[in-house]
C-alpha positions, 0 to 999 in steps of 0.5 A, a space after each residue: 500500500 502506499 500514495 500520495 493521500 494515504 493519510 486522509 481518510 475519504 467517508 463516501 456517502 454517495 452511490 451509483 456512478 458520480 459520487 463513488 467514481 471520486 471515492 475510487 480516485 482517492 482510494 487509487 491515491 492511497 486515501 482509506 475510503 469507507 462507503 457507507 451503505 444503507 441496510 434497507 436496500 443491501 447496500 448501493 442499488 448498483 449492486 443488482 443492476 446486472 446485465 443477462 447472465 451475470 452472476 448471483 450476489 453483490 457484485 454486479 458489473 456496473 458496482 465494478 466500475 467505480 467501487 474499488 479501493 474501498 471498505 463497505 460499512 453497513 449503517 442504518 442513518 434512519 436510527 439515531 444510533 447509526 447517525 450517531 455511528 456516521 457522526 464518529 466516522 465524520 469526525 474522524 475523516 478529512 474528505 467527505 462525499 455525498 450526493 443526498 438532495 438538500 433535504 435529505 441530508 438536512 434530515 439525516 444530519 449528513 449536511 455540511 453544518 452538522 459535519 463541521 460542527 464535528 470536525 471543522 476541517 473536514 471537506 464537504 463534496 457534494 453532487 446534486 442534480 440541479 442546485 445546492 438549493 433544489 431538492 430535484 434529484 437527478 438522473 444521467 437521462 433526464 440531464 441528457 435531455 435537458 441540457 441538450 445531448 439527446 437533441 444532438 445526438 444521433 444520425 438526422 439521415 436515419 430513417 427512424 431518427 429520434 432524439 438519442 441518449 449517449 450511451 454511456 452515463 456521461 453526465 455522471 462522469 463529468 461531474 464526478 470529474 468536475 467535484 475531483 477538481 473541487 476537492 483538490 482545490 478545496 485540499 489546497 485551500 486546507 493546506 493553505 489555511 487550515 480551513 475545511 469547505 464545502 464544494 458543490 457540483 451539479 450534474 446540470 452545470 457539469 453538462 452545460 460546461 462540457 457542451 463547449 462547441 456546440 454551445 458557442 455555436 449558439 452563443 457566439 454565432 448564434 445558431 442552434 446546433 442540430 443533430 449530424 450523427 458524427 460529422 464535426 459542424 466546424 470541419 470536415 471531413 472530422 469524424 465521418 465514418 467510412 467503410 472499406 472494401 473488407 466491410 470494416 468501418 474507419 474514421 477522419 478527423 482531417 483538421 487541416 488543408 495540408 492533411 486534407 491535400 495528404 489524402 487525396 494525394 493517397 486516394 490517388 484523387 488528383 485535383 480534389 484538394 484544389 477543387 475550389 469545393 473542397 480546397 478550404 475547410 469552410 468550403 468542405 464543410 459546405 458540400 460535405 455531403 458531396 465530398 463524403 461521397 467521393 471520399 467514400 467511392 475511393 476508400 471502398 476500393 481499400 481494405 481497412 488495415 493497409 489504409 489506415 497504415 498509409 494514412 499514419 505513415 504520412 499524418 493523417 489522423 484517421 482509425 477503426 472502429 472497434 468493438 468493445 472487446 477490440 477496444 483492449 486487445 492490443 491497444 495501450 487500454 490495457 494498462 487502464 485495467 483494474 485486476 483483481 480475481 477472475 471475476 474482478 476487474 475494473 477501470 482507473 478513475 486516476 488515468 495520469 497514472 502510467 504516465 507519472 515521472 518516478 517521483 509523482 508516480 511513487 505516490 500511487 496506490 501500489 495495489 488497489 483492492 477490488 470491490 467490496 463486497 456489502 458490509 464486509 467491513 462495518 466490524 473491522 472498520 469500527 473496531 479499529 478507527 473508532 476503536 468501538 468494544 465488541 460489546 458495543 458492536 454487537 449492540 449496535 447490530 442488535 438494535 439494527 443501526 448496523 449490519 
């Protein structure tokens, strides 16, 4: 064991992807990360949410994706006991998670003026869905639609098209992303002063933040953004797909006139790039429908492979698609992997990771755990951080505050 936080103590009081992906940042850092689960529903309701054919118990798949590191702690927060017994961990941690709405850590006493009360250093990281004030929870599709994904997504030339959700809990991931970079700040801020805070992120903000482009779009030229499948609205051709002769699918993301002229000259299409059409990339963004086409016609008449070897070999950026399963045969993905037994395996929320000069790299976790399973700790982590007796353990799962 070992990192760079390995003498902060992180209490997770958060579930599904946004809050525990953070507490898997700091537990790859070396942080002791206790989650805190609930008994009512056998612990974070990720845990049953399994795809076709996954296995009976506690670890479902999805529960691998952000759950590493960490020691689980069965508490009942609806009893005072077991708010009593969070209270104790609280006072003992300098990094607190949490994605409660206001009232509801308000009601369980798991709100900013109660921790501080305790513990006036600790730091406070929140994720709500709209607002610190609002008590409107949030969820990764309805964030889609509101702040504008579903209605870009998605190819317009498709006969049933209709607005599409990202296929993956992108709004999640961003503002889990989004509340690291508070709570570094706010660490900063600690080491500075001495001071604990609050932060505060929303799944609707950290989506708007991330529209970027397509939202200067709107604010700076003034037009809404529609829906192009994977056409770039400011280049071309940058993310159109192809298909090769051997049926395979490849992708260009051709940024600039001279890499643009590289691909002619490889398609062996003479005259294409000083096509008054196509010779500026406004012009190509204008009849990308026509250069797709001709684009299409050459790189049909290639296998996919030996096409984009040529493509590398004089700079233009191009790749294939690949399957899931392709994404970590033979990539540099594979060092991203989380390993632990057969049935164990997961993805670094600390991806800089590989890439560490030996000073910084030194401060990495040397070994992550894998997931744990529901309540495996509650004894262990109580007896030796809060140095509770066995009696009092034992009580405490007698009048059902733990498990």
């Amino acid at each position: 064991m070992g990192g760079i936080f390995s003498n902060l103590v992180v209490l997770e009081l958060a579930g599904v992807l946004a809050g525990p992906s953070v507490g898997q940042f700091f537990a790859e850092l070396g942080a002791r990360v206790i989650k805190l689960e609930n008994p009512s529903t056998r612990g974070d309701v990720t845990r049953t949410w399994k795809i076709p054919g996954e296995s009976s118990g506690d670890l479902s798949s999805y529960f691998h994706s952000c759950n590493w590191g960490k020691e689980s702690v069965a508490v009942n927060l609806k009893s005072d006991d077991g708010q009593a017994v969070m209270h104790d961990l609280a006072r003992k941690s300098d990094v607190i998670i949490s994605n409660y709405i206001p009232r509801a850590a308000r009601k369980l006493k798991a709100d900013y003026e109660s921790f501080k009360a305790l513990n006036p250093g600790v730091i406070l990281g929140s994720i709500v869905g709209y607002s610190p004030e609002s008590d409107r929870p949030g969820y990764d599709a309805i964030i889609q639609a509101e702040a504008g994904y579903y209605y870009i997504n998605g190819d317009p030339q498709s006969p049933d098209w209709h607005p599409t959700k990202m296929p993956v809990p992108l709004m999640d991931i961003l503002a889990g992303h989004q509340l690291k970079q508070a709570l570094l700040i706010a660490l900063i801020k600690k080491q500075m002063t001495g001071e604990g805070s609050q932060v505060t992120v929303s799944l609707f903000d950290s989506a708007v933040s991330a529209l970027t482009n397509q939202a200067t779009s709107l604010l700076v030229a003034g037009q809404v953004p529609s829906p192009m499948g994977s056409e770039h609205p400011n280049i071309a051709p940058y993310g159109s797909v192809y298909r090769s002769k051997d049926g395979r699918n490849v992708v260009l993301a051709v940024g600039t006139d001279k890499q643009f002229a590289s691909l002619c000259e490889l398609l062996h299409l003479p005259g294409l790039s000083t096509d008054p059409r196509f010779e500026k990339n406004a012009d190509r963004v204008t009849h990308r429908k026509v250069l797709k086409g001709i684009l299409q016609q050459a790189i049909s008449e290639l296998d996919r492979f030996p096409f984009l070897e040529a493509c590398e070999r004089v700079g233009i950026p191009s790749g294939a698609v690949h399957r899931m399963d392709e994404v970590f045969e033979n990539t540099p993905a594979h060092v991203l992997l989380q390993n632990g037994d057969k049935q164990s395996r997961g993805i670094r929320e600390c991806i800089a990771w590989p890439y560490f000069d030996q000073g910084i790299g030194s401060s990495l976790n040397d070994h992550v755990s894998a997931p744990p399973r529901y309540a495996s700790s509650t004894k262990s982590v109580l007896a030796d951080l809060l140095l509770y007796s066995d009696q009092k353990i034992n009580e405490l799962a007698r009048n059902k505050a733990i498990e």
